[in-house]
FIMARPA-41665 format. One record per atom (N, C-alpha, C, CB): y, x, z. Coordinates in steps of 0.02 Angstrom, whole numbers, plus 50000, padded with zeros to 5 digits. Glycine has a CB too. Layout:
BEGIN
YXZ;...
% end
This chain:
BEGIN
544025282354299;544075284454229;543855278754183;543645290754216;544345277354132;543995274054078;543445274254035;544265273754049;543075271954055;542275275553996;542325275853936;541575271553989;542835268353893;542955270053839;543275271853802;542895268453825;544035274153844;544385279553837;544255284653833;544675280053864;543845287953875;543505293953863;543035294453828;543325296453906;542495289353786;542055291653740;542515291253681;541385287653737;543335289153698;543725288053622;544025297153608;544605280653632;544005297853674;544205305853672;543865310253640;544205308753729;543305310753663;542765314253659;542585314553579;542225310953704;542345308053556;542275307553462;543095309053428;541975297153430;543535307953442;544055309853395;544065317253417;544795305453402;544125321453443;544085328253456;543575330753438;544155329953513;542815327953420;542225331253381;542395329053311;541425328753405;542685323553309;542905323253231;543345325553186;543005318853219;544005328653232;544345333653243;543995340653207;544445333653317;543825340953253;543415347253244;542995349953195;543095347353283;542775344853169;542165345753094;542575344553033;541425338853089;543055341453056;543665341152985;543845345652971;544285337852984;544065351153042;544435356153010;543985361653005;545065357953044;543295360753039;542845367052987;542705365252925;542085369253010;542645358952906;542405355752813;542995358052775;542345345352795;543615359052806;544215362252768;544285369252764;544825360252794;544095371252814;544115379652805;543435380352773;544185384852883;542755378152772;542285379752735;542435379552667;541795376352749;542705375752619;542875376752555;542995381952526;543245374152543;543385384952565;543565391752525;543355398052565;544385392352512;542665396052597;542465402052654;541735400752615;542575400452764;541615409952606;541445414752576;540565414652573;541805420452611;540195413652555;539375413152571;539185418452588;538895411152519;538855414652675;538805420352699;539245420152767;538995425152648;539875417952766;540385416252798;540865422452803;540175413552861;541495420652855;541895426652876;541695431852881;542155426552924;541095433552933;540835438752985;540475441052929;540395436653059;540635450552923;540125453452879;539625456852935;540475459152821;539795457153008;538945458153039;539115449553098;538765469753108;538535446453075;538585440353134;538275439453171;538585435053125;537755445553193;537655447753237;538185448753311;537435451953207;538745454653276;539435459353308;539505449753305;540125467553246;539755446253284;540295440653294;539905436453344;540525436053220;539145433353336;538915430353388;538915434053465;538305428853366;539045439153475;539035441653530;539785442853547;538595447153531;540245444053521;541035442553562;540935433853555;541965446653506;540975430553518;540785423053536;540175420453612;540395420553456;539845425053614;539555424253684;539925426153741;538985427653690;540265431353744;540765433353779;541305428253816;541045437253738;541525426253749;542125422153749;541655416353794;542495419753664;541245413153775;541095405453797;540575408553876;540505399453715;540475412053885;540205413653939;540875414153992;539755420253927;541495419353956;541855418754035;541975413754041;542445421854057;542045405753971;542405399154001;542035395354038;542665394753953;541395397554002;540895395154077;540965395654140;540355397954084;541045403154150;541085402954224;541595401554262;540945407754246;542065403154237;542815398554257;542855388954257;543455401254187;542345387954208;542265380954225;541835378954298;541905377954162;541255383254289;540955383554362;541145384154403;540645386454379;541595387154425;542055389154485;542625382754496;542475397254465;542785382354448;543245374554467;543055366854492;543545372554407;542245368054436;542075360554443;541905362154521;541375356854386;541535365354532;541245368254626;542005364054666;541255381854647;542305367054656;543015366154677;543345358654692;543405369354621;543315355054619;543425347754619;543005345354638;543545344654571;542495344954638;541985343254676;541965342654752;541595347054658;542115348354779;542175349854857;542775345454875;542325358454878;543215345554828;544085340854839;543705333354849;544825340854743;543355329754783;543325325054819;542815322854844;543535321654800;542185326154872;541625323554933;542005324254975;540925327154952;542505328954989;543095330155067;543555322755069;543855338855054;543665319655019;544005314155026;543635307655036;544385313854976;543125307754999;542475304055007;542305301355091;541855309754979;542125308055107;541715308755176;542645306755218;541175319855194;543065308755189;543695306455239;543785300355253;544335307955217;543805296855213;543785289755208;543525285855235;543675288155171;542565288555252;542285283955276;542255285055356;541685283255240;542345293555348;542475292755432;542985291455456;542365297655469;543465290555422;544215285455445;544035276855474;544805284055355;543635275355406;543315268455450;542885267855506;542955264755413;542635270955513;541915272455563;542345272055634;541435282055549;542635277755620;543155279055678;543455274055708;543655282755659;543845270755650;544265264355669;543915259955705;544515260555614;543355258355682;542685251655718;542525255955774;541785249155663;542615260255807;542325265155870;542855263555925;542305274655851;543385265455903;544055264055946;544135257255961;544705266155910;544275253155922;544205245155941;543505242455989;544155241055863;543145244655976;542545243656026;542985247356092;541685248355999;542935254856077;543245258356146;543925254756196;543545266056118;544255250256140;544865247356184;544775244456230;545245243456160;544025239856219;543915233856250;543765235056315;543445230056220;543755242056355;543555243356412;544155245056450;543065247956411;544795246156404;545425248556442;545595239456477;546195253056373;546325240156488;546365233456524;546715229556477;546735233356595;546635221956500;546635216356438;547065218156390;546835209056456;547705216356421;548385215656390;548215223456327;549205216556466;547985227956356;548055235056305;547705233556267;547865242356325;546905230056284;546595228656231;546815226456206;546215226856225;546905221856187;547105213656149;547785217456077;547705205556242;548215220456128;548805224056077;548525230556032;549485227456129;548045233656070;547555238156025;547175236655966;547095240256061;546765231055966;546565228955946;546815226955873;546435226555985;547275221155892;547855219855835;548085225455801;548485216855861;548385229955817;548565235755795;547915240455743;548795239355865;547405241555766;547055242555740;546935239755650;546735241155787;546755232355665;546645230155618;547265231755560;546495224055637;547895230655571;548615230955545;548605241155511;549325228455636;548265244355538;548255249955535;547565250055463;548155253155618;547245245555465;546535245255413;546965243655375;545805240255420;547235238955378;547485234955329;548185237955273;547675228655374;548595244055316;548955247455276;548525250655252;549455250755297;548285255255274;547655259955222;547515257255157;546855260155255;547245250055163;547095248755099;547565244755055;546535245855100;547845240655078;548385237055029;549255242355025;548545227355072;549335248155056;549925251255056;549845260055047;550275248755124;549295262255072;549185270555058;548595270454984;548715275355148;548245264454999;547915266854921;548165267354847;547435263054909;548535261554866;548825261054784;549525267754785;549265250454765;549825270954819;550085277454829;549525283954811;550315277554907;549135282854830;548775287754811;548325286554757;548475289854860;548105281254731;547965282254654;548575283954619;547675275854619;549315283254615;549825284754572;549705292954595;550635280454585;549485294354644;549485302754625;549905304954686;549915305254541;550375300554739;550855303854758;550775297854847;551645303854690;550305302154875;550295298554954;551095299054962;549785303655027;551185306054959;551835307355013;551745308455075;552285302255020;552275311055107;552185314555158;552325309855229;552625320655147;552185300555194;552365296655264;551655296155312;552675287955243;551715295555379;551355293455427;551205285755415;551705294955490;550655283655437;550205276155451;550735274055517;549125277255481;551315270455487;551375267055560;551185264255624;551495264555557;550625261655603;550325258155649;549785263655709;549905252255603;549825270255667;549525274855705;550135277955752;549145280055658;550835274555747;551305276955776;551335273255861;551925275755725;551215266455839;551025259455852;550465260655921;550635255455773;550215261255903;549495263455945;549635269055994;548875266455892;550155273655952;550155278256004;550825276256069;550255286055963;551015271156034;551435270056088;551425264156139;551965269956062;550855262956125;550385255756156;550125257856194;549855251756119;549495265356197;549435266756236;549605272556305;549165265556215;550385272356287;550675276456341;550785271356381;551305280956326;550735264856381;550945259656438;550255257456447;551525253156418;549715260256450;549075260556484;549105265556546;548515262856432;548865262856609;548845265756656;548065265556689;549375263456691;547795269756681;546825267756685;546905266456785;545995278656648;546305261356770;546285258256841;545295259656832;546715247656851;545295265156910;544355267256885;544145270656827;543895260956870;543315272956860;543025278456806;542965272856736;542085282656835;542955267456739;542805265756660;543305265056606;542495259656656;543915264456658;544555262456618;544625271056580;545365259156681;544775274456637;544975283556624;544295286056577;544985289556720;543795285256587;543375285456521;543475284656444;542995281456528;543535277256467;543765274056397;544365278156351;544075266556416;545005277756411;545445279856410;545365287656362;545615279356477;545045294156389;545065299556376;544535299156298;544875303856444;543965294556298;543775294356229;544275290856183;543125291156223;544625286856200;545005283556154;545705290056120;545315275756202;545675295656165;546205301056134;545595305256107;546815305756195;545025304656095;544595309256054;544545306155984;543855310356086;544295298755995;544465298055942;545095295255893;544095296155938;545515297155930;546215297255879;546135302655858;546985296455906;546135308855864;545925315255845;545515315455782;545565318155899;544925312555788;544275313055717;544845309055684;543225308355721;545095301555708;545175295855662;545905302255607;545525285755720;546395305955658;546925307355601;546655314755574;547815307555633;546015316155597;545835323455540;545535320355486;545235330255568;545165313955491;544745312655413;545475308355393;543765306555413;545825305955421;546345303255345;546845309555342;546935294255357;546655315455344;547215321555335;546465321855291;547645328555409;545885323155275;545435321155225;545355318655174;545195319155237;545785312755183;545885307655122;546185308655077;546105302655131;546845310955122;547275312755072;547515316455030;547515312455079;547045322955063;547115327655011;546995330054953;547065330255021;546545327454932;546445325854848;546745320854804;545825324054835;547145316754844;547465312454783;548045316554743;547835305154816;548395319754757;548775324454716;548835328554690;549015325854722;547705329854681;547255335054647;547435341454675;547325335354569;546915344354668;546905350354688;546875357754624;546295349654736;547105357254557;546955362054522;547625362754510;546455361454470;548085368654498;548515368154473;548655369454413;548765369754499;549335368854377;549335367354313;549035373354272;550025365554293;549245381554315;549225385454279;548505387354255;549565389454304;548065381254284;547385383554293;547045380754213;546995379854372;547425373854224;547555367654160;547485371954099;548425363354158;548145377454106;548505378554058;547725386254034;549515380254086;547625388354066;547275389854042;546465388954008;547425391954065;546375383754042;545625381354034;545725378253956;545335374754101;546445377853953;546475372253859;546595378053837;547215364753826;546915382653848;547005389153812;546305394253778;547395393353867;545695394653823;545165396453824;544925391853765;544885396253889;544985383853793;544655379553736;544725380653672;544835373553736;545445383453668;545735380553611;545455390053558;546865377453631;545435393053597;545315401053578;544495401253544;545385406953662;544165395953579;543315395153560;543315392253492;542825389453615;543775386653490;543575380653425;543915386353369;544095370253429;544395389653369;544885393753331;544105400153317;545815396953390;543905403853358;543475407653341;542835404053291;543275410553406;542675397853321;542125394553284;542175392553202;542025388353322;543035391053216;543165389653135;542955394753093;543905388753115;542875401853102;542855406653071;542025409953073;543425410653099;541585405553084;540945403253049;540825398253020;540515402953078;541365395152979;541385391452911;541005394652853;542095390652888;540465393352837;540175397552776;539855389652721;539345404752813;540395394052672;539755389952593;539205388952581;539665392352535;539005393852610;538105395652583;537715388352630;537655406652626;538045388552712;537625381952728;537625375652726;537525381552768;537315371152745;537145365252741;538055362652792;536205363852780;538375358252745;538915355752807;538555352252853;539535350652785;538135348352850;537965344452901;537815348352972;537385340652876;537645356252946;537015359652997;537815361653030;536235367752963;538295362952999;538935366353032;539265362353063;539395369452991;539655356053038;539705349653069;539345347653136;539495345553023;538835350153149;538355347953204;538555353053246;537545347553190;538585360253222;538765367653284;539305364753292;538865377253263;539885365353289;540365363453302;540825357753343;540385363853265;540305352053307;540445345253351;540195343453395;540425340253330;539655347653419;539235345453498;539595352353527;538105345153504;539605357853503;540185362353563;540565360253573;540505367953557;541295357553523;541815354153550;541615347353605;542205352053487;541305342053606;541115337353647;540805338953676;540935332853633;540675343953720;540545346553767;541085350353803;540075349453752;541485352953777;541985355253824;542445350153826;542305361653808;542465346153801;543085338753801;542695336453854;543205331953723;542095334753845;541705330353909;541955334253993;540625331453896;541725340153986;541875347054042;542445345254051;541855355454020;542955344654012;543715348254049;543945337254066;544565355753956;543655332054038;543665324354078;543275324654156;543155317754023;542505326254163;542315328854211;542775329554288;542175334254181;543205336654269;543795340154291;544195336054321;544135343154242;544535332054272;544965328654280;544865321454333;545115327854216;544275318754328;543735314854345;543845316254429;542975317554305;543585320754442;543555325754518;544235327454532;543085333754513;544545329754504;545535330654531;545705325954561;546195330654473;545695319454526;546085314754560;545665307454551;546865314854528;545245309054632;544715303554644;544895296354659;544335305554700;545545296254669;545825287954663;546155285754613;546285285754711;545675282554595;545905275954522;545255270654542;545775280054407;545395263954498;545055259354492;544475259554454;545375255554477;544675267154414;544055267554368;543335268254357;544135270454344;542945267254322;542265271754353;542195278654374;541765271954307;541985278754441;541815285854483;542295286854525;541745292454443;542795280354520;543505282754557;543255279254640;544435278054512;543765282954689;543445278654761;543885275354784;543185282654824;543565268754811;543915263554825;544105263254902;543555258054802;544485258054935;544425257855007;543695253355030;545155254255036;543125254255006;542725247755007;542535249955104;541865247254930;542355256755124;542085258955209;542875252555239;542215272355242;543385255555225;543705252855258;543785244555265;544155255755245;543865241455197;543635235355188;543175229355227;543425236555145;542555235955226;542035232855291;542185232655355;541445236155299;542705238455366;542705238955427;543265234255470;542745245755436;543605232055405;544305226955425;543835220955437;545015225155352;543365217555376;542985211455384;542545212055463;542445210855313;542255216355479;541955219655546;542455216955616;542015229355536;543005218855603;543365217955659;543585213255681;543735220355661;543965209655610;544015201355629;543465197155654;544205197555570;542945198455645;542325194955672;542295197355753;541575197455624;542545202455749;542425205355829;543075200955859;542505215755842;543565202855840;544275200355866;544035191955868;545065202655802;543845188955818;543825181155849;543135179655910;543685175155769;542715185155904;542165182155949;542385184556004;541425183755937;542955188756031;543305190256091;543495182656129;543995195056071;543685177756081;544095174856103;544705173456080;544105176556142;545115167756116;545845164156082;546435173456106;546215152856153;546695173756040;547065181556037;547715178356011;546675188455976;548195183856018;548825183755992;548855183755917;549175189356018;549305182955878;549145182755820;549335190955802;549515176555782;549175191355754;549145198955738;549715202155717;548705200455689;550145206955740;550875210255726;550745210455651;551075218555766;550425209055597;550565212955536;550375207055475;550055220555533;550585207855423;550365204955377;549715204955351;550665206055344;549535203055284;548855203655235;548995209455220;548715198755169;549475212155198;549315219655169;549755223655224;549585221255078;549735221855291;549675229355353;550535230955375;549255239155299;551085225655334;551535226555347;551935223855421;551705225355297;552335226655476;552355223755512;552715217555496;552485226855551;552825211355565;553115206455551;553795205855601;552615201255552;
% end
């Protein structure tokens, strides 16, 4: 999120807002609209109490969307640095092509599925290189308990590695839908409309100006928040980056060269094959 995009939001919508009570106050009545404002402060509690709790229930919501993508991510890398260790016990030739693959598989994640999923739209393609791998190691044939070990952890963790990036991805194309949108501005928009109609002469504008413009920037802040948590990939502040995976690519090449003289790696800088 832009910080100063959104504090540009936030003040033009409280400024918004106090303009058009200083306009309806002119010709509103001392004393104001409400002849009991008592009866009016309490359907006004009403009103901002259910948007409360409907905000509560969502933010819970976006929230849960992206710590689930959060926590996906990093156990996508974790995973990845587990398996590459685990290769090294199958036999050479598998290692060595595992290995490579691996890295080529980090490396789409971040230079080819992230920038897809900050635009909002993974899509419904597979990680090649997880295709790659799986077909690398059907021409593994375990020789002994360490190879068939290896072997049977190395299909466990393909398992964790493709449930946390079925993790990842599921919040980039947010999780609220519109009709939810459509109402949460609808609610908004029903509060500031009720508020206008404690425009009164008799008080101080400044004191009204102030009710008004810290309620409105507060639900502008609330419903950025929202938006904030929907869709956790951007570059912006609070947005999440590939940095687990990042480490875990820099991690490997250090492992891959202290192995020893290797093949060069099937894939490009950004994970494409060659």
């Amino acid at each position: 999120m832009n910080l100063v995009l959104a504090g540009v939001v936030v003040v033009v919508s409280s400024g918004v807002a106090v303009a058009a009570l200083l306009f309806v106050r002119r010709n509103a009545p001392d004393g104001g609209y409400f002849h009991d404002g008592d009866r009016a402060a309490g359907v006004f509690g009403v009103l901002a109490t259910g948007f409360a709790v409907l905000l509560g229930f969502i933010v819970f919501l976006a929230f849960a969307s992206f710590d689930e993508s959060r926590s996906g991510a990093e156990t996508e890398a974790l995973v990845l640095a587990q398996q590459f260790e685990t290769a090294q016990f199958l036999p050479a030739d598998a290692a060595a092509d595992l290995g490579g693959e691996l890295i080529c598989y980090g490396r789409f994640v971040v230079e080819s599925e992230w920038p897809r999923m900050e635009d909002g739209s993974p899509g419904g393609q597979l990680n090649p290189w997880g295709i790659a791998l799986f077909e690398t190691l059907k021409t593994v044939d375990p020789d002994g308990p360490t190879e068939e070990a290896a072997y049977s952890k190395w299909l466990d963790q393909t398992s964790d590695r493709e449930e946390a990036r079925r993790d990842r991805v599921h919040g980039a194309a947010g999780i609220i839908p519109w009709p939810i949108w459509l109402a949460l501005v609808a609610m908004a928009a029903m509060i500031f409309v009720f508020m206008l109609f404690f425009a009164d002469s008799g008080e101080r504008a400044v004191v009204q100006a102030l009710q008004i413009g810290t309620v409105v920037a507060v639900i502008v802040m609330t419903l950025l928040v929202i938006q904030l948590l929907n869709s956790p990939f951007h570059s912006g502040a609070g947005g999440l980056r590939p940095a687990a995976m990042e480490r875990t690519l820099n991690l490997l090449e250090v492992q891959l060269a202290g192995l020893g003289e290797r093949a060069p790696l099937p894939c490009s800088e950004n994970g494409e094959a060659l």
